[in-house]
C-alpha positions in Angstrom: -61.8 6.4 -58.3 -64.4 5.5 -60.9 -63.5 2.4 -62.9 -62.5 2.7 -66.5 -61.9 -1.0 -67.8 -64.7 -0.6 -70.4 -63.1 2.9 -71.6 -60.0 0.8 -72.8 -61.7 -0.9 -75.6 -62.6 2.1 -77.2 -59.8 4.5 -78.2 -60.2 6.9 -81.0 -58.0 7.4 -83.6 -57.3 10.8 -85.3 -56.1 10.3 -88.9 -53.3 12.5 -90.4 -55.0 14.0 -93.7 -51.4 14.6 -94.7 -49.6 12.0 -97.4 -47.0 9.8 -95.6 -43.1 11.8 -95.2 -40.2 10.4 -96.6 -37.0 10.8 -94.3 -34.1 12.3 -96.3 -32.6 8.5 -96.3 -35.3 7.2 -98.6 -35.6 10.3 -101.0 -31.9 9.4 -102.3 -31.6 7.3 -105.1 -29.7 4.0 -104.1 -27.2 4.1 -107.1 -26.1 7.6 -105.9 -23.1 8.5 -104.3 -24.0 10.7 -101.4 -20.2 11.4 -100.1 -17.6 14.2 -101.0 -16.1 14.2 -104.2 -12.3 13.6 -104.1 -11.0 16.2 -106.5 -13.5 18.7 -104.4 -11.6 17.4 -101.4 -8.6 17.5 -103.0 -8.8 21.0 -104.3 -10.4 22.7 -100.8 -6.9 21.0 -99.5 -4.6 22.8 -101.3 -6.8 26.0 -101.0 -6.5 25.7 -97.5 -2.5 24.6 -96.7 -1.5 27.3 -99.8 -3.3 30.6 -97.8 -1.9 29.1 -94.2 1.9 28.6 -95.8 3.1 32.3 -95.1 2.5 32.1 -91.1 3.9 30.5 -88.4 2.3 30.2 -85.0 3.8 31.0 -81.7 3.8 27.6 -79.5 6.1 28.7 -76.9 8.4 31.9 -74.9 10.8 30.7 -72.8 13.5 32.1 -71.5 17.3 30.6 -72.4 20.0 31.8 -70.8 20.4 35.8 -71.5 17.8 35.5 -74.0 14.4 35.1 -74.7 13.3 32.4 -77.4 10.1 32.3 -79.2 9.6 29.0 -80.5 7.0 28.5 -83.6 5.5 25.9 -85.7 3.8 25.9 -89.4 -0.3 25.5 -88.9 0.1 22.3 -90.7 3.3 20.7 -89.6 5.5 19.2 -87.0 8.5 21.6 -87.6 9.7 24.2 -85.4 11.8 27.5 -85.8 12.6 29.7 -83.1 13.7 33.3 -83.1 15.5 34.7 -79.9 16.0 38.0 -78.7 18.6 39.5 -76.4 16.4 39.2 -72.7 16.1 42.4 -70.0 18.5 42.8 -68.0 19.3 44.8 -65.1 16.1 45.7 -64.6 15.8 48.0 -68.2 14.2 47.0 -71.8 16.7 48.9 -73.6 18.8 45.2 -74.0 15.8 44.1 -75.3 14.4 46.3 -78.0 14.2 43.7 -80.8 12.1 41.7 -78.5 9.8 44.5 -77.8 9.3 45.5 -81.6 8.4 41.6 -82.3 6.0 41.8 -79.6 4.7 45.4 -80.4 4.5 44.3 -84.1 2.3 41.2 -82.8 0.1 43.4 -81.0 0.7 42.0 -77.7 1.6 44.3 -74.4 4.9 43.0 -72.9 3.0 42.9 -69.9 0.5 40.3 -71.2 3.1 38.1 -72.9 1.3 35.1 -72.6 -1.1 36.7 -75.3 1.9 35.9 -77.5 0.8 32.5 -77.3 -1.0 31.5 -80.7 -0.1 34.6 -82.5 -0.1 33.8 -86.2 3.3 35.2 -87.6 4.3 36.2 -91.3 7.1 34.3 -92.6 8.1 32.8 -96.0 9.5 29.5 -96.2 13.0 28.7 -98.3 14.1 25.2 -98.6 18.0 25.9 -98.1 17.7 28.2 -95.4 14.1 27.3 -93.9 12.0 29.6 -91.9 12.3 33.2 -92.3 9.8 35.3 -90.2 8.7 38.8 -92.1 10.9 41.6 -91.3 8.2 43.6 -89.7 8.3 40.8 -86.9 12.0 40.6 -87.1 12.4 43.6 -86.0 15.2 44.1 -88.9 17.9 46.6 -88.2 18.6 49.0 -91.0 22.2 49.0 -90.9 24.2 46.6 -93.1 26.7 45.9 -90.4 24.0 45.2 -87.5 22.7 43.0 -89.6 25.4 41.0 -90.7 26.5 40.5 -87.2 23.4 39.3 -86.3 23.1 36.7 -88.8 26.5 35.7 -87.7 25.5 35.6 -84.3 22.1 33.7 -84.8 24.3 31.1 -87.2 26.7 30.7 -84.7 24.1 29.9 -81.9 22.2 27.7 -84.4 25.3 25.2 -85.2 26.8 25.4 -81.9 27.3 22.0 -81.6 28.5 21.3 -85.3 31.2 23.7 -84.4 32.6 22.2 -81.0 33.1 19.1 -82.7 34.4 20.6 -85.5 36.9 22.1 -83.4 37.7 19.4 -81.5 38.2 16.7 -84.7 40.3 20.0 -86.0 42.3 20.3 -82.8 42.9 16.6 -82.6 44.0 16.3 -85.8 46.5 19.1 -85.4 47.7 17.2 -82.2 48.7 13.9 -84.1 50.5 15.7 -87.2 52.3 17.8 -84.8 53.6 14.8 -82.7 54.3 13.2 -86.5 56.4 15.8 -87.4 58.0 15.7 -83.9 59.3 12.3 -84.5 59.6 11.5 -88.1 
């Protein structure tokens, strides 16, 4: 190894014949504002929740009972809405043909239902009755009596509870002006 202590004290320097670079930091003026401008934020905001209002977004399928409920949520909220459908039974899907048009209308095979999963669903938004999903996804029957029954039927299975306790306050009540009536 050769010694190369006298090498150290002279280094040479290459000069860059370029002028000095500012970094983006120091090109800004100090007295400006370099951040996002509210109404900008404010505007690209509504933009954004008014196109993603008309859709809902599958979160869950599970299966309740004799029927299959799809649960969904707005992109932008904590609310939920679920649709059910009448579950296969006995081995055919002819029980369940509402199901299979929502999921055929979704695009998804019934035997890759877990595709369902984050489907973005059509539905309009009405503040006395809530979520409605598009009737394409409904699957909506064309007959005005089918379809009155199955309002009735999904109202029915919505207040459920509301109306056991209505009927018990009701029958209760009925008990006590009975026995008043009895003995007055």
């Amino acid at each position: 190894m050769a010694d190369r202590s006298g090498d150290d004290a002279e280094t040479a320097t290459v000069e860059d014949p370029s002028p000095p670079r500012e970094t983006d930091a120091e090109a800004l003026p100090d007295d400006l504002d370099a951040g996002v401008d509210e109404d900008v934020k404010r505007r690209l905001r509504e933009a954004y929740l008014n196109d993603e209002e008309n859709a809902l977004i599958v979160t869950r399928v599970r299966s309740v009972g004799d029927r299959v409920a799809v649960e969904m949520r707005p992109p932008h909220g904590d609310a939920t809405h679920t649709e059910r459908f009448d579950a296969p039974r006995d081995g055919s899907l002819r029980e369940s043909e509402e199901f299979l048009e929502f999921l055929e209308a979704a695009g998804v095979s019934p035997l890759d239902v877990d595709e369902l999963v984050g489907t973005r669903v059509p539905a309009t938004y009405d503040p006395e009755a809530g979520w409605r999903v598009d009737a394409a996804y409904r699957a909506e029957s064309e007959s005005i009596g089918e379809n009155r029954f199955a309002a009735a039927r999904e109202w029915l299975w919505t207040y459920k509870a509301w109306l056991l306790a209505a009927l018990l306050v009701g029958g209760e009540l009925a008990f006590v002006a009975v026995i008043i009536l009895l003995y007055a």
